[in-house]
VMD Tcl script that builds the backbone (N, CA, C; Angstrom):
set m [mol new atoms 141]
animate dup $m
set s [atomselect $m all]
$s set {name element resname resid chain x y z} {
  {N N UNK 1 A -27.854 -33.226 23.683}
  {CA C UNK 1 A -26.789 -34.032 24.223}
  {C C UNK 1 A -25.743 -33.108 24.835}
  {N N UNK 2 A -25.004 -33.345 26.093}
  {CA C UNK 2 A -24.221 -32.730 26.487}
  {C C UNK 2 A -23.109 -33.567 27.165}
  {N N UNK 3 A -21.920 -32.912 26.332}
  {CA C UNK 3 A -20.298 -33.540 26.183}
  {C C UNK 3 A -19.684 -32.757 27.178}
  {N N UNK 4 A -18.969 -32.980 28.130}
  {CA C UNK 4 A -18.328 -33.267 29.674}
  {C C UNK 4 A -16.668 -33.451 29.093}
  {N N UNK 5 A -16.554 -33.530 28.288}
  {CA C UNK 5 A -15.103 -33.925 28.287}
  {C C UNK 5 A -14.259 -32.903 27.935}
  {N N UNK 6 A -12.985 -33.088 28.502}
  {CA C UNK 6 A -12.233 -31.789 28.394}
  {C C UNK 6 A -11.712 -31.329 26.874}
  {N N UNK 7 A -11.290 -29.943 27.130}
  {CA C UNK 7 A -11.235 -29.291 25.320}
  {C C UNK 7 A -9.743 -29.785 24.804}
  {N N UNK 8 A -8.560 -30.316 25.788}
  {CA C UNK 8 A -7.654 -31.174 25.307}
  {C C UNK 8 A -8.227 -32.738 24.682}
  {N N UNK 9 A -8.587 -32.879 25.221}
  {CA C UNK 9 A -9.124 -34.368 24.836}
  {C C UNK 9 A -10.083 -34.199 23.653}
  {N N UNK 10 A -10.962 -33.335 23.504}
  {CA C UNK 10 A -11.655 -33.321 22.345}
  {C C UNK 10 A -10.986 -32.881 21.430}
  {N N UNK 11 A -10.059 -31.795 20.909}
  {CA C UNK 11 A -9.081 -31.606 20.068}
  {C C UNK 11 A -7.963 -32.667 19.941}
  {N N UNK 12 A -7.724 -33.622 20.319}
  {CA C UNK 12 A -6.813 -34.587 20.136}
  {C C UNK 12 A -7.968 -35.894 19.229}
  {N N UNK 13 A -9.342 -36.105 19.385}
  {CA C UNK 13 A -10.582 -36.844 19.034}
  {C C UNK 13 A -11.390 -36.684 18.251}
  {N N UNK 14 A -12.216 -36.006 18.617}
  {CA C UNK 14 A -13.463 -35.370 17.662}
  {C C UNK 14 A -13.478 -34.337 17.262}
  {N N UNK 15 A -12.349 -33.104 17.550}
  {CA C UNK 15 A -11.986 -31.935 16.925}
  {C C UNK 15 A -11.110 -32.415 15.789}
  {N N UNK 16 A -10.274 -33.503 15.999}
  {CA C UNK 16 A -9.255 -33.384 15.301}
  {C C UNK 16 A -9.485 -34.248 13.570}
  {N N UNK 17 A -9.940 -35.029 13.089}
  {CA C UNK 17 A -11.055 -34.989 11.815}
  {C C UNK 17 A -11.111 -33.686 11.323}
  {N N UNK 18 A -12.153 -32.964 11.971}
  {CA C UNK 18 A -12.182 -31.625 11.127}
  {C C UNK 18 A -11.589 -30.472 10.825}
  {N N UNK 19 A -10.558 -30.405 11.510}
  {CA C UNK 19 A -9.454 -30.018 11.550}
  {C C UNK 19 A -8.915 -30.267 9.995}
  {N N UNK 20 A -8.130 -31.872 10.348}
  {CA C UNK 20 A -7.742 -32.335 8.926}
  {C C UNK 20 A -8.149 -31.818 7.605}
  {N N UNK 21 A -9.979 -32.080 7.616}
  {CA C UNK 21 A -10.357 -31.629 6.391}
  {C C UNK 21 A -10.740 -30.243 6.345}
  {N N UNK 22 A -10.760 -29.083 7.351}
  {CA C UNK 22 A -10.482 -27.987 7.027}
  {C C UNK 22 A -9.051 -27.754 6.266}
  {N N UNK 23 A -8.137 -28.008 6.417}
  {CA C UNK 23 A -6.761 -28.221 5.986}
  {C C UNK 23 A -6.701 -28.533 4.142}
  {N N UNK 24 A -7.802 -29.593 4.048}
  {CA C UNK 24 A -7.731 -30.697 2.659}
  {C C UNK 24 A -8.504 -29.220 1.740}
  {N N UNK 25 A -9.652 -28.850 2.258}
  {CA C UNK 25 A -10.463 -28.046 1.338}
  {C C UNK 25 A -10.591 -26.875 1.568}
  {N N UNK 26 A -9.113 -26.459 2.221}
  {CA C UNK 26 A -9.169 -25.093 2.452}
  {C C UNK 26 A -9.099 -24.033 1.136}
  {N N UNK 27 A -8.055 -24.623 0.069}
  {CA C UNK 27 A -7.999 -23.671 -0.896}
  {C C UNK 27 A -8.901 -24.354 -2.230}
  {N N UNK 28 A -9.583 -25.058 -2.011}
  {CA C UNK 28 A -10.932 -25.223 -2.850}
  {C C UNK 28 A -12.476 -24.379 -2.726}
  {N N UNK 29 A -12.263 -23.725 -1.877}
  {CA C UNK 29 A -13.667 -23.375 -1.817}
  {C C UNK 29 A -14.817 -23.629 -1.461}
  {N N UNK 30 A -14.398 -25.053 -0.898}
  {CA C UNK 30 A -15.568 -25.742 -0.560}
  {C C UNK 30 A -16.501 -25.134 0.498}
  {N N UNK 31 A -17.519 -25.573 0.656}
  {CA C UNK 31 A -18.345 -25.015 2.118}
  {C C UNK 31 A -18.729 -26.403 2.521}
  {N N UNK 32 A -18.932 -26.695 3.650}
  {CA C UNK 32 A -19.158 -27.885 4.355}
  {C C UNK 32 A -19.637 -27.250 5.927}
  {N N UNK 33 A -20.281 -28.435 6.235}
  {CA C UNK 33 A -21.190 -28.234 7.876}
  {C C UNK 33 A -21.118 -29.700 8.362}
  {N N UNK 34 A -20.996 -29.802 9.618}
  {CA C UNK 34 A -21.770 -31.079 10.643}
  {C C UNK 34 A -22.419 -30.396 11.149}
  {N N UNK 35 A -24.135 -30.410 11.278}
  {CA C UNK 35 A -24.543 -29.848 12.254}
  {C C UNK 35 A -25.599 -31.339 13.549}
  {N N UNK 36 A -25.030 -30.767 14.796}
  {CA C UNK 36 A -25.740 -31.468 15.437}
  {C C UNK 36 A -26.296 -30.890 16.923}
  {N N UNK 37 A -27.231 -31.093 17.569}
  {CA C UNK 37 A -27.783 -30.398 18.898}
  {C C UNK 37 A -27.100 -31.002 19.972}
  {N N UNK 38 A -25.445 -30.564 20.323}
  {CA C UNK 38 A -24.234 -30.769 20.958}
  {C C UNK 38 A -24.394 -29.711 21.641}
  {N N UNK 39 A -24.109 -30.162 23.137}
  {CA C UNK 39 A -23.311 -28.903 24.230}
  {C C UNK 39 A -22.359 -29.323 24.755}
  {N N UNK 40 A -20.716 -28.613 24.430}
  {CA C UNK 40 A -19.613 -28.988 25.244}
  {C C UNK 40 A -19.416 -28.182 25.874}
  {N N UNK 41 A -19.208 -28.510 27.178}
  {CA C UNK 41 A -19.218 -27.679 28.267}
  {C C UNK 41 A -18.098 -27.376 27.787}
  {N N UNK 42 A -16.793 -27.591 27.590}
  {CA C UNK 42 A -15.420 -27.451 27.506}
  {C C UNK 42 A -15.471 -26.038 26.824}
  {N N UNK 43 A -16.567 -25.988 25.757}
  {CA C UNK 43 A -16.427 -24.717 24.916}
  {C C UNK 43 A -17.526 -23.543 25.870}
  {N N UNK 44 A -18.755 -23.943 25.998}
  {CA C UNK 44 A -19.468 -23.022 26.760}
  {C C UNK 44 A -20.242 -23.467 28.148}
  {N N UNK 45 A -19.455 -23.366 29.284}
  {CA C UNK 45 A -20.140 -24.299 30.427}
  {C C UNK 45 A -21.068 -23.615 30.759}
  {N N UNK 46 A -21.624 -22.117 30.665}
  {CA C UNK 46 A -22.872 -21.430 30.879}
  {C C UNK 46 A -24.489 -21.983 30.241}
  {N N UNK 47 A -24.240 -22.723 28.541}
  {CA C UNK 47 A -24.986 -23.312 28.350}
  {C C UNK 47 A -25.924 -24.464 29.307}
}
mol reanalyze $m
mol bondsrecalc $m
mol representation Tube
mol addrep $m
């Protein structure tokens, strides 16, 4: 899948969730992942 939308707009959206809970379980220790087969151009348009 490949995401087109700009890296303001995704940090205000779908960056911004994980963000939050980086924040919540930062000084727990936790380890956590989303993994999914995503290309945002916003982050690497060479992909």
């Amino acid at each position: 899948m490949r995401v087109t939308t700009s890296l303001a707009e995704l940090n205000k959206t779908d960056f911004a969730v994980f963000k939050q809970l980086s924040k919540i379980f930062e000084n727990n220790n936790a380890v956590w992942a989303m993994i999914a087969h995503i290309v945002f151009d916003a982050l690497d348009p060479n992909l």
